[in-house]
C-alpha positions in Angstrom: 54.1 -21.6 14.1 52.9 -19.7 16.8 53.1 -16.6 14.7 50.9 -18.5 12.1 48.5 -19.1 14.5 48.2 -15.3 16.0 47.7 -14.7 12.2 45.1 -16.8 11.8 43.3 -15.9 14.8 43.7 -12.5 13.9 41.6 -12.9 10.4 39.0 -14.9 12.3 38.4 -11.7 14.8 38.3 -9.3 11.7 36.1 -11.8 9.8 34.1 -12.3 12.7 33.1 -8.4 13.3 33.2 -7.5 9.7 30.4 -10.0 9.6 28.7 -8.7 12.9 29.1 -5.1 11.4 27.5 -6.4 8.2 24.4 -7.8 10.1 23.9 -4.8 12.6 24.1 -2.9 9.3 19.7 -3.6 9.1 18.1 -0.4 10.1 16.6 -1.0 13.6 15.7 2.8 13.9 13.2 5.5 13.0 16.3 7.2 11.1 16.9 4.7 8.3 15.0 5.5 5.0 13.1 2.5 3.5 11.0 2.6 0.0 9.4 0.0 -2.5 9.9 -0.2 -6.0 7.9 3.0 -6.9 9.9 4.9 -4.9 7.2 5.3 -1.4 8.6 5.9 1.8 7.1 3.9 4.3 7.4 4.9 8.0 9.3 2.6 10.3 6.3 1.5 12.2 4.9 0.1 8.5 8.3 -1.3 7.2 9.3 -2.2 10.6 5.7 -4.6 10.6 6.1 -5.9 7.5 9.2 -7.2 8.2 7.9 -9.2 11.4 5.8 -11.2 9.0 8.3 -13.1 7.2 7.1 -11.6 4.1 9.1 -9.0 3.4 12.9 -8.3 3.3 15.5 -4.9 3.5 18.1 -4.9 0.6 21.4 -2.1 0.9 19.7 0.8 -1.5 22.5 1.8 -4.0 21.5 5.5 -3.3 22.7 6.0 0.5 24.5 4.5 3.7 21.3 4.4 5.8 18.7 3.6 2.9 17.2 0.4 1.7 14.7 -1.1 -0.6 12.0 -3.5 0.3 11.2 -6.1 -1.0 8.0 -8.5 -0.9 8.3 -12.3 -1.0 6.1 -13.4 -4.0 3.1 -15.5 -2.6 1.6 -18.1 -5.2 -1.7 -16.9 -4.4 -1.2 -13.4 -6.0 -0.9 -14.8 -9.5 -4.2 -14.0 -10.3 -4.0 -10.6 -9.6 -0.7 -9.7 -10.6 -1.3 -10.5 -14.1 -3.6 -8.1 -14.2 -2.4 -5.2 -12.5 0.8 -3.2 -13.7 0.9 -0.2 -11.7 -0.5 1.8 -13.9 -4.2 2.3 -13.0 -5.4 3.0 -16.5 -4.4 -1.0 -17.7 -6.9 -1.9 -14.8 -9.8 -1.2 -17.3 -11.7 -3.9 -18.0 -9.9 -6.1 -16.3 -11.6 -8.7 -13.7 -10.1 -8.7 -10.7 -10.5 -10.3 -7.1 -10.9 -8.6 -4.1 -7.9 -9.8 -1.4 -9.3 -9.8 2.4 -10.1 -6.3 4.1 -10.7 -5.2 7.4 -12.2 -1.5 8.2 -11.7 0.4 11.2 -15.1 -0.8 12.7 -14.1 -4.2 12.3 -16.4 -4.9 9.4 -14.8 -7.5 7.0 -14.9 -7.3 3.3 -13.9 -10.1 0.9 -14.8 -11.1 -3.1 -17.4 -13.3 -1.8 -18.6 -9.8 -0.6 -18.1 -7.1 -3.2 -18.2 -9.3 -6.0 -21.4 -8.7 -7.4 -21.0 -5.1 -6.0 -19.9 -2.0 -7.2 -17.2 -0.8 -5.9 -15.5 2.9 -5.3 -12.0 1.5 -3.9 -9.5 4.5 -3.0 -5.5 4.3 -1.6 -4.3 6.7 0.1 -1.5 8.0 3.2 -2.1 10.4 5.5 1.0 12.4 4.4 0.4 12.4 0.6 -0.6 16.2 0.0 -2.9 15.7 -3.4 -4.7 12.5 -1.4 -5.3 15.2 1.1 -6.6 17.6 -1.7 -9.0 15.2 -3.2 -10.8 14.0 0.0 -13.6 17.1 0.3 -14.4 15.8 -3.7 -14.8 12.3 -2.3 -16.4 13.1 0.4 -19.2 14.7 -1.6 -19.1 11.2 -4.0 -19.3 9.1 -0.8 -22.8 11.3 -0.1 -24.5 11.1 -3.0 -24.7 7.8 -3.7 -23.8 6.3 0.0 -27.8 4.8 0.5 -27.4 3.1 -2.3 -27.3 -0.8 -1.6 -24.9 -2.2 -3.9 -22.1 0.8 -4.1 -19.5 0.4 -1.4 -16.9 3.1 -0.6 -13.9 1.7 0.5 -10.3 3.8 1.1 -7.0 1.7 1.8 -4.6 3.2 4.0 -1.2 2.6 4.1 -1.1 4.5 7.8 -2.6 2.4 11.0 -5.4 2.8 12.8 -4.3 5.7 14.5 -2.9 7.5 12.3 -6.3 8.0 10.1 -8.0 8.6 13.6 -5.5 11.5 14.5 -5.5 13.0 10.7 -9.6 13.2 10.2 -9.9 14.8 13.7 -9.3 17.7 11.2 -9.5 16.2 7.8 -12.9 14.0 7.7 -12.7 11.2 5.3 -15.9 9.6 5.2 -15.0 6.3 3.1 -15.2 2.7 5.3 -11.3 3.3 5.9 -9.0 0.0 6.0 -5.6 0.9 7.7 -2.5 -0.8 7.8 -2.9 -1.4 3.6 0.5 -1.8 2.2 -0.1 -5.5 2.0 -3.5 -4.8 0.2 -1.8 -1.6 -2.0 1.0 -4.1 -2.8 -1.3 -7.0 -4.2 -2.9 -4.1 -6.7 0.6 -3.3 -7.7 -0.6 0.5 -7.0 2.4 2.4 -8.0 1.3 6.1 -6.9 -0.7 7.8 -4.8 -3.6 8.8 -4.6 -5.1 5.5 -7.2 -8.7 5.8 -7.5 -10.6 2.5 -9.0 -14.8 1.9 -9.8 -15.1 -2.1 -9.8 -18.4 -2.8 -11.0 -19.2 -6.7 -10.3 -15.5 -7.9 -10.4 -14.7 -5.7 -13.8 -12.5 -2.7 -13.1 -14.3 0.2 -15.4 -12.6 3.5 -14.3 -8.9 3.8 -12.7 -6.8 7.0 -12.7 -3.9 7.9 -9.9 -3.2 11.4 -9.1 -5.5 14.3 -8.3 -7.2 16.2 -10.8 -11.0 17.7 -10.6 -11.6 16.1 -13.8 -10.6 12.9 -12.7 -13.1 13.0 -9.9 -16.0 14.2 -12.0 -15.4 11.3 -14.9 -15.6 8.7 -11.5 -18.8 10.0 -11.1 -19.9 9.8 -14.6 -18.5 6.3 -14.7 -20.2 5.4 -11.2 -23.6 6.9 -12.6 -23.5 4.1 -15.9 -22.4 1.1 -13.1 -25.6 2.0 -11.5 
């Protein structure tokens, strides 16, 4: 009997830590990988944020010890917007869409209420993405050209915070109203690379294309010109 007991105890203890080593498993550390769906690293201040909202949970990625997937709880009040966007900018054509809540870095708020009779030059973007970085002097020279107009708004959604986009145009300049801290936003538009470029004219999406090309910036501008 007493040897049954030991036993049992025994299997508790291993249980027990098994279980403990299971839960400690959850990277707490700037040295655990964690990506979305598309495959985007986020940094561990971003994931590590996200996480702290409730929103969000870390799954065990199939593809290494100390890597995971995360994964955003669905909230009811996307609906409308996921059924339009499927991470492909080019479906976003002539698609209405409504604008989720945005903060810049000035504090200026921006919400459909806002931009919805508006038109609307909306970019995402990372401070680490190389052909994000390539296309900023192109949209720079966009932003200038039609920046005293009224109704066109230039807005760029980061997925770095506040001080990251302060630190990086200290030598790269990015003169879009920039909203920091976007995966939330980047995640409602389903954007599935980077950089995604979108002209919303009045609610109606009428020019998306992700990656950088010259041409692709030059046909924004073409597309921008008819909006106006």
């Amino acid at each position: 009997m007493k040897k049954l007991q030991i036993f049992l105890i025994a299997i508790y203890v291993f249980l027990s830590f098994n279980g403990f080593s299971q839960t400690t498993r959850i990277p707490l550390s700037e040295k655990s990988v964690v990506k979305d769906s598309t495959g985007l690293v986020y940094t561990y201040e971003n994931w590590s944020s996200l996480i702290k909202t409730g929103e969000y949970k870390l799954v065990k990625s199939k593809m290494g010890n100390d890597e995971y997937l995360i994964i955003g709880r669905e909230n009811v009040n996307d609906n409308e917007n996921k059924q339009i966007y499927r991470g492909n900018s080019a479906n976003f054509v002539g698609k209405k869409i409504k604008f989720p809540y945005m903060t810049d870095l000035q504090g200026r708020d921006y919400w459909n209420d806002i931009l919805k009779d508006k038109v609307v030059v909306l970019n995402f973007w990372f401070v680490k993405c190389a052909p994000c970085k390539a296309e900023i002097p192109l949209l720079n020279e966009l932003y200038w050209k039609y920046s005293e107009r009224e109704n066109v708004v230039f807005l760029a959604v980061c997925l770095d915070n506040g001080g990251m986009i302060s630190e990086f145009m200290k030598t790269t300049p990015f003169v879009y109203k920039q909203v920091p801290s976007g995966i939330e936003i980047a995640r409602k538009f389903n954007i599935a690379g980077y950089p995604t470029n979108l002209i919303i004219d009045k609610g109606v999406v009428k020019y998306g294309t992700t990656g950088f090309t010259k041409a692709n910036i030059q046909k924004a501008e073409e597309i921008l010109n008819q909006c106006l």
